[in-house]
N, C-alpha and C positions, 0 to 999 in steps of 0.2 A: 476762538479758544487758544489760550496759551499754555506753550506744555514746557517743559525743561529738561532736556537728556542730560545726563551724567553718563559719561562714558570717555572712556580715554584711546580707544582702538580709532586712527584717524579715517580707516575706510570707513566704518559703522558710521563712524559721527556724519560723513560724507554722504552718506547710502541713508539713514536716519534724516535728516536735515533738510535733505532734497526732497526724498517721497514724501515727510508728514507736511512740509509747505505744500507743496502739490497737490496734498488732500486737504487744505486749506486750514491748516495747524498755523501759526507763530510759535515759533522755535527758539529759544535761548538753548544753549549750547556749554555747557564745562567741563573740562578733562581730570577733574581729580575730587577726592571728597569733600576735603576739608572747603573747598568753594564750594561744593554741590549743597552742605549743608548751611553754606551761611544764604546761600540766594536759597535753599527751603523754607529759613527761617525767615529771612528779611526781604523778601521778592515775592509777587502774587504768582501764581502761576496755576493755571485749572489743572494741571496733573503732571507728575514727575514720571520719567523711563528712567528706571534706574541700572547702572551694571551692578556688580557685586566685586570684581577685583580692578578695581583700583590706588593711584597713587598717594598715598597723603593721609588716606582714611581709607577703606575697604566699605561697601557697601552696607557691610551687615553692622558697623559703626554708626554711618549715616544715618540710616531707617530709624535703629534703636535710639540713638539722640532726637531725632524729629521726635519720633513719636513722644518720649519721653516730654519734653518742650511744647508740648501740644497744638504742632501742627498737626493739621488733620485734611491738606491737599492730598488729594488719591494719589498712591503710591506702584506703578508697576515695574515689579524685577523682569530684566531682562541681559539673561547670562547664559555661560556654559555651563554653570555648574546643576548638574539635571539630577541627579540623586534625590531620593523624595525625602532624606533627610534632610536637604535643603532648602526643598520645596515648602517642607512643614519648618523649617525655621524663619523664612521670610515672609511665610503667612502668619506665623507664632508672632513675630515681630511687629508687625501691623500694615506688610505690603497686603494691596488691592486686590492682585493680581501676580503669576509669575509664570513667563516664556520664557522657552532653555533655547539658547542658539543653537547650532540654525534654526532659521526660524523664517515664518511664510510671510511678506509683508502684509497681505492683507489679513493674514490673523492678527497679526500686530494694531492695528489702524480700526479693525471691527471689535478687538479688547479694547482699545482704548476707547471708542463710542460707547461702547456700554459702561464703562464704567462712568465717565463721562454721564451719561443719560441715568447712573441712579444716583448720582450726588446731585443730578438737577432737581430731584423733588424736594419739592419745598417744606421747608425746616418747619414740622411740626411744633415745637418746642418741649420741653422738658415730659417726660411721660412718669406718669405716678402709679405704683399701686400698693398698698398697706402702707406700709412707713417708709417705704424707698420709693428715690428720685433719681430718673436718670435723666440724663443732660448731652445728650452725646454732641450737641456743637459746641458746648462749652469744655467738653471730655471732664465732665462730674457728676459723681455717684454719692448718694448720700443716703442713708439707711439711720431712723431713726434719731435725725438732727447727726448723726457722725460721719464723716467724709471718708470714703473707702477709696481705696488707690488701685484703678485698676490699668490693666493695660487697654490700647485701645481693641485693639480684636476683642478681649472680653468686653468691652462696654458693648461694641455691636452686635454680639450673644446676648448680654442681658435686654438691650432693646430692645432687639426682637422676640424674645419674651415676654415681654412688658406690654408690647403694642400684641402681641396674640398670647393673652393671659387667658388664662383657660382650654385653649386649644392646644392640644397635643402635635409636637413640632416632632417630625421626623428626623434622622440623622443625614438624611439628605436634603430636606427640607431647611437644614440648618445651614448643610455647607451650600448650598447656590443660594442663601440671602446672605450669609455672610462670609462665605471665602470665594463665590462666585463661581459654584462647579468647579473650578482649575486645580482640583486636590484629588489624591485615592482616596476613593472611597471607603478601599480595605485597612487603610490605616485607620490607627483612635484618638486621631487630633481632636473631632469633636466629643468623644466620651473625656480626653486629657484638660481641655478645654471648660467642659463641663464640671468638671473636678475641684479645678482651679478657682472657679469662679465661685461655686459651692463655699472651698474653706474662706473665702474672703466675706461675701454676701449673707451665707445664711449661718455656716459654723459659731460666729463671735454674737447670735444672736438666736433665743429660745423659738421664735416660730420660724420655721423653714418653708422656705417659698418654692425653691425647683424641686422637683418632685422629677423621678424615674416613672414611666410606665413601659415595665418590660415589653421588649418585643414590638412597642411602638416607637421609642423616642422621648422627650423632653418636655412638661409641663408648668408653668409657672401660677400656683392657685397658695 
């Protein structure tokens, strides 16, 4: 597997570079954004360690250009800034994943295996149900022959909807398939999330597909 850090602190890159070879990672290596996002874009890489303050570009640039550009390499933030307003903007953005430094190597190394281990299953392809189509390795949404513009986080809410259509998804149920547990739970990323994807998906059309069931969570019928 090959990973890519972005990161500009010369001990981390040192201390990062050495243990994830050690754990048997390939390592590319850049100190600033603006390179962090052209090898996102133009380099294979199984998964990116991202910082957040860097030279050139700032992390939360990076992510939101990738994602935008539709890479879709797993993304884990790995910074100081611990505040869960930042936590919920770099999940908002479409990281996999986010570690606030300090940070324990082996949480580091057992994140990135799992995340790792759920982008290994194998690419169902496009899931359908009524008049929408989702596409999540192509990152395309189409509802009724018209192409809806979503972010990538919401495509992986509406997928997993899609593939458990009918089945009443809890609000934590939501966030360990798609924000991977590493979120408060007492925050309303997923009701905010939910919302969002609402006025895009069902608003600008007469049958409405997500459905609320109080007290349980998030249905898609």
């Amino acid at each position: 597997m090959k990973l890519l850090v972005v990161e500009d602190d010369s001990k981390t890159v040192q201390s990062l570079q050495k243990g994830l070879t050690e754990e048997g990672f390939v390592v590319d290596v850049c100190r600033d954004g603006e390179t962090g996002l052209h090898l996102a874009l133009n380099a294979v890489h199984d998964l990116i360690v991202l910082d957040i303050m860097l030279p050139a570009m700032d992390g939360w640039a990076l992510l939101a250009r990738a994602r935008q550009s539709q890479c879709n390499t797993p993304i884990l933030v790995l910074t100081a800034k611990e505040a869960v307003e930042d936590r919920v903007k770099g999940l908002d953005l479409g990281a996999d994943d986010y570690l606030v430094k300090p940070f324990a190597f082996v949480e580091l190394v057992a994140r990135i295996r799992s995340i790792l281990r759920r982008y290994a299953t194998p690419d169902p392809g496009p899931l359908c149900f009524a008049d929408l189509t989702v596409d999540l390795r192509r990152h395309r949404v189409v509802r009724n022959k018209v192409p809806i513009n979503l972010s990538f986080k919401e495509i992986q809410l509406l997928e997993l909807l899609v593939r458990y259509q009918g089945e009443v998804l809890s609000r934590m149920t939501i966030a360990e398939s798609v924000w991977d547990m590493n979120f408060d739970y007492d925050s309303n990323v997923i009701d905010v999330n939910v919302r969002r994807l609402r006025a895009k998906v069902d608003d600008p059309f007469p049958r409405k597909l997500i459905h609320t069931i109080r007290g349980r969570g998030y249905v898609l019928r």
